[in-house]
C-alpha positions in Angstrom: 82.8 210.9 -64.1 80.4 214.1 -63.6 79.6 215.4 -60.2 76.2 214.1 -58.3 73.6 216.2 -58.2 73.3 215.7 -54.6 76.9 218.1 -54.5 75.1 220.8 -55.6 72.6 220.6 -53.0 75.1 220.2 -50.3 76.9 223.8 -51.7 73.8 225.7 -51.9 73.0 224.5 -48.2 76.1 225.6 -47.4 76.7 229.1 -49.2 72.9 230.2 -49.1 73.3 231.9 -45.8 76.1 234.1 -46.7 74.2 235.4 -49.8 70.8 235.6 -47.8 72.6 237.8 -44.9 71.4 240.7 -47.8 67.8 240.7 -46.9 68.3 240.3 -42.6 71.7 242.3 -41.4 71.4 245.7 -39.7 73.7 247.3 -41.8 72.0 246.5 -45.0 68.2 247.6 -43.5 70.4 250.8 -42.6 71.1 251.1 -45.9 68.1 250.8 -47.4 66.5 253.0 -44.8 69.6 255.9 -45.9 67.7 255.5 -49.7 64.7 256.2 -48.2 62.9 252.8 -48.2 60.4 251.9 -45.4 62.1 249.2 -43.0 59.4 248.3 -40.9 59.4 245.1 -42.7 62.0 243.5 -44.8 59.4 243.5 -48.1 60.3 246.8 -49.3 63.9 247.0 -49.5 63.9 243.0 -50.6 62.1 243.5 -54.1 64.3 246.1 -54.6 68.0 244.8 -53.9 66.7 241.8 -55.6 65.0 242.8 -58.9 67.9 245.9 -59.1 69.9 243.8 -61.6 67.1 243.2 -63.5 66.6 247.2 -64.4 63.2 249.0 -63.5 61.7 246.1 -63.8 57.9 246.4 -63.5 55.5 244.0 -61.0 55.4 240.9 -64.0 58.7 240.7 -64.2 59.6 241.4 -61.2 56.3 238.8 -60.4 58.4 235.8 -62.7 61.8 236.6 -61.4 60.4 236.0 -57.6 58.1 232.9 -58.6 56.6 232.3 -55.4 55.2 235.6 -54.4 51.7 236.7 -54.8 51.4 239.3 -57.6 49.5 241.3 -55.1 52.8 241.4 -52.8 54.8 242.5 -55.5 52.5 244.8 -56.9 52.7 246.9 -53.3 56.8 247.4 -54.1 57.5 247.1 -57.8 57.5 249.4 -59.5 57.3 251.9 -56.6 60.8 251.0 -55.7 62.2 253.0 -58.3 60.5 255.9 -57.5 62.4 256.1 -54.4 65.4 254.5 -56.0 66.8 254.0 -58.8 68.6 250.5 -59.8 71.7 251.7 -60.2 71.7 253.6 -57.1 70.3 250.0 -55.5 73.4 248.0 -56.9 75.6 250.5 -55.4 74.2 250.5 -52.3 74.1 246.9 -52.0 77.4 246.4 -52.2 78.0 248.9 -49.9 75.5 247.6 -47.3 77.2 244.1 -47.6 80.5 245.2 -47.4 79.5 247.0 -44.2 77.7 243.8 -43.0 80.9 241.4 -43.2 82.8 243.7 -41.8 80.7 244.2 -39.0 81.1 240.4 -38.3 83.4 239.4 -35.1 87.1 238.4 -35.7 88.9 239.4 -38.9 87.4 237.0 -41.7 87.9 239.3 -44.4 91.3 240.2 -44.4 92.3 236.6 -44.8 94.1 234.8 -48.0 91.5 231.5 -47.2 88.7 234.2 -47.5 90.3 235.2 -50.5 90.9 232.1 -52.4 87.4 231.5 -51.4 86.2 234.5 -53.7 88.5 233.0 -56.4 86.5 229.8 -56.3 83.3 230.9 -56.2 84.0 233.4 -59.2 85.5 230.7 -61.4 82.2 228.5 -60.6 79.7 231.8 -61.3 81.7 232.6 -64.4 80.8 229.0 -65.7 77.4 228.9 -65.1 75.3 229.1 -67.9 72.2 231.2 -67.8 70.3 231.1 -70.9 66.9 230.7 -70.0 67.6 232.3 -66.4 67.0 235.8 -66.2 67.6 236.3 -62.1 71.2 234.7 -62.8 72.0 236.3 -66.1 71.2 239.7 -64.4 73.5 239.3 -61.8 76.0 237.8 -63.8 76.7 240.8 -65.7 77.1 243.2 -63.0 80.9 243.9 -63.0 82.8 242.2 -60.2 83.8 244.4 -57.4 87.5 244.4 -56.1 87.6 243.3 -52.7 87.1 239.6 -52.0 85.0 239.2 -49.7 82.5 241.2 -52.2 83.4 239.3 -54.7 82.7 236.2 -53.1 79.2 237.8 -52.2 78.4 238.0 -55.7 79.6 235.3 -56.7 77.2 233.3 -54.2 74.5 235.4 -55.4 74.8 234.9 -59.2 75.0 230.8 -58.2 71.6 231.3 -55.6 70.2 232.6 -58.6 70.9 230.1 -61.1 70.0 227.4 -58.4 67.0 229.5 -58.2 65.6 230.2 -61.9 66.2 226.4 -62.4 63.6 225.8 -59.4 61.5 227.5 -61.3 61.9 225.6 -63.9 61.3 222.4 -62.5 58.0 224.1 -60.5 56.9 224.2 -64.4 57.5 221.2 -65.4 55.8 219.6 -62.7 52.9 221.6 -63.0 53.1 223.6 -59.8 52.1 227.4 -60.2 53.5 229.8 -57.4 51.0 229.5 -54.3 50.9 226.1 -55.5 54.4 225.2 -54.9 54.2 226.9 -51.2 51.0 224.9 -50.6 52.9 221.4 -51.7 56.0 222.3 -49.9 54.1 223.0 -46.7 53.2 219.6 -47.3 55.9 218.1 -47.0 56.6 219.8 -43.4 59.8 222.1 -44.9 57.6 225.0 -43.1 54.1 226.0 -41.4 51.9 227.8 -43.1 52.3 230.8 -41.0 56.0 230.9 -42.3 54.7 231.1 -46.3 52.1 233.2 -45.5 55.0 235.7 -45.5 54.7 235.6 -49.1 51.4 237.5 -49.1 49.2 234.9 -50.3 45.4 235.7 -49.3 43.7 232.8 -47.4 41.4 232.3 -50.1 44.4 231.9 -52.4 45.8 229.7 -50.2 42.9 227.2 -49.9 41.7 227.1 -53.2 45.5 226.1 -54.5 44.8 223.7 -51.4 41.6 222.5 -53.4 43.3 222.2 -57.0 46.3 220.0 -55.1 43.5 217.9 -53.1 41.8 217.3 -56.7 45.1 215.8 -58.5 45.5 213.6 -55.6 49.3 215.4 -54.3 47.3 216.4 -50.6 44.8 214.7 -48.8 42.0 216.2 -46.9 44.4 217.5 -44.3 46.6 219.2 -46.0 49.1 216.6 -45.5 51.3 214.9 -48.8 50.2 211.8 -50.2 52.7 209.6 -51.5 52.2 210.8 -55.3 52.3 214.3 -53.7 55.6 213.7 -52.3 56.9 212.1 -55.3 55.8 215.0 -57.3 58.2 217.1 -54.1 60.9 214.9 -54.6 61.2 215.0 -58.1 60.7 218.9 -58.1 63.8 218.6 -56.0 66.0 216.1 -57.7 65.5 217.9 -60.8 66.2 221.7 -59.4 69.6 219.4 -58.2 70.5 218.2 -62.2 69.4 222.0 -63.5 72.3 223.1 -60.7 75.0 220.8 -61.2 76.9 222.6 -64.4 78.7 224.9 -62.4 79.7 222.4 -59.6 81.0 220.3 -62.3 83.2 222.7 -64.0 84.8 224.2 -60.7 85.2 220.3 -59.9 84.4 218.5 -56.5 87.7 219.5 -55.0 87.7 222.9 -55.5 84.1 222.9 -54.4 84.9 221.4 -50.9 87.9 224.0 -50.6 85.5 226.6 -51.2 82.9 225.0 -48.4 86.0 224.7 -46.0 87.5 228.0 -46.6 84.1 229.9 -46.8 82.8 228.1 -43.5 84.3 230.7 -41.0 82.4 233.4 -42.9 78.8 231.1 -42.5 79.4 230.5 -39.2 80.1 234.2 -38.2 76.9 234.8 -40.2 74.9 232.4 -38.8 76.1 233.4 -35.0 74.7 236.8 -36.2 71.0 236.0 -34.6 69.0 237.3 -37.3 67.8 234.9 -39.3 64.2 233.6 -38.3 64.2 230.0 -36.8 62.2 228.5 -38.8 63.1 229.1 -42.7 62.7 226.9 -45.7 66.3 227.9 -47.1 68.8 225.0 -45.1 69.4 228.5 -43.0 70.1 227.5 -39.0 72.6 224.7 -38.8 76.4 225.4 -38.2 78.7 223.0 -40.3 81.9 221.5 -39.2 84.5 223.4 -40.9 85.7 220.4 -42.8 82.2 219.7 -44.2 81.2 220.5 -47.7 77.1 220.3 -46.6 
């Protein structure tokens, strides 16, 4: 019997904030700042630890990889990021900033053989993923693994966000949902405010007029809320971003999966005690699991 979907939800809820520690801890904005990259905001330095795997890759690609950001937005960073930078010089920073990040952490989580047989997990899940058709994912994936564990469990998570991630794009297509679009409809639903997408540099008249194309196929009603076919249209966007996401889940198995929750929990919850992600978030980023709990 294959693995609900559902599991693979409850894993990304639960390993998404150890990945996404990249783009908020101190260390890693130091780093950045060390390559020369404004830090005044997070923008800069996000397009490029994120897009690094992909090469110098210019604004479209860049544009497709990072679906729901205007192209205006990425047009500001990409390909001006490697002027400063170069990719390779990005990857190896990353995983330096990161390695400085968890170590930073309180207590000694990443010494520990449950941290270790965490990264062994999470590797034998990335390693099985298959990423045809999922350029974010495949880009990571053939990064060599570092040696330490606690990187490679880092990476790990990240090639997995990733496939998770290209597959939500996916099923955006499918339903019909362009990138402001998909903000506008998910806003919705209440998963954020509007303030919190506007983040994603979306011009007011963007935002509206996606508003107006949503209100004319009957998914909002005249005050921005959902209607019901609108939320179906959410739900299904969901359910099917779940059943793209499942493959790897299914070939690491359901017990190894809830190992890897429970042995990879201290690390979240050191993480998440960090203070710097922002309250509100649309990522399943905020709420402190029991250690025996897979979600």
């Amino acid at each position: 019997m294959g693995i609900e979907s559902g599991f693979a939800r409850r894993m990304w809820h639960h390993l998404e904030a150890i990945h996404a520690y990249l783009y908020y801890a101190p260390e890693v904005f130091a780093q950045a700042a060390a390559l020369g990259f404004d830090t005044g905001t997070r923008w800069p330095s996000y397009f490029a630890w994120r897009a690094a795997p992909l090469g110098a890759a210019g604004r479209e690609l860049t544009g497709a990889a990072c679906y729901s950001f205007s192209p205006s937005m990425v047009a500001e960073h990409i390909p001006a990021a490697w002027q400063i930078a170069q990719p390779a010089e990005v990857l190896r920073a990353r995983l330096h900033a990161m390695d400085l990040a968890f170590r930073a952490l309180p207590g000694d989580l990443i010494e520990t053989p449950g941290l270790a047989e965490a990264a062994g997990l999470a590797r034998q899940a990335a390693e099985a993923a298959v990423n045809a058709g999922r350029p974010l994912a495949a880009a990571n994936a053939d990064q060599p693994w570092p040696e330490q564990p606690h990187l490679v469990l880092w990476q790990a998570i990240t090639v997995l966000r990733e496939h998770r991630g290209d597959g939500h794009i996916a099923a955006l297509l499918t339903a019909g949902l362009d990138p402001c679009e998909a903000l506008v409809s998910f806003a919705a639903v209440g998963a954020a405010s509007d303030q919190r997408f506007s983040s994603r540099g979306w011009s007011p008249g963007e935002w509206a007029a996606a508003r107006d194309r949503l209100a004319s196929r009957g998914l909002i009603d005249a005050d921005g809320q959902a209607t019901a076919y609108g939320r179906d249209i959410r739900n299904s966007v969901e359910l099917h971003t779940d059943e793209l996401a499942i493959g790897p889940w299914e070939a690491l198995g359901t017990g190894n999966g809830e190992r890897l929750a429970e042995l990879s929990t201290p690390l979240l919850i050191a993480v998440l005690q960090s203070g710097v992600f922002p309250a509100e978030n649309t990522l399943g980023i905020g709420k402190i699991p029991a250690p025996s709990s897979a979600a």
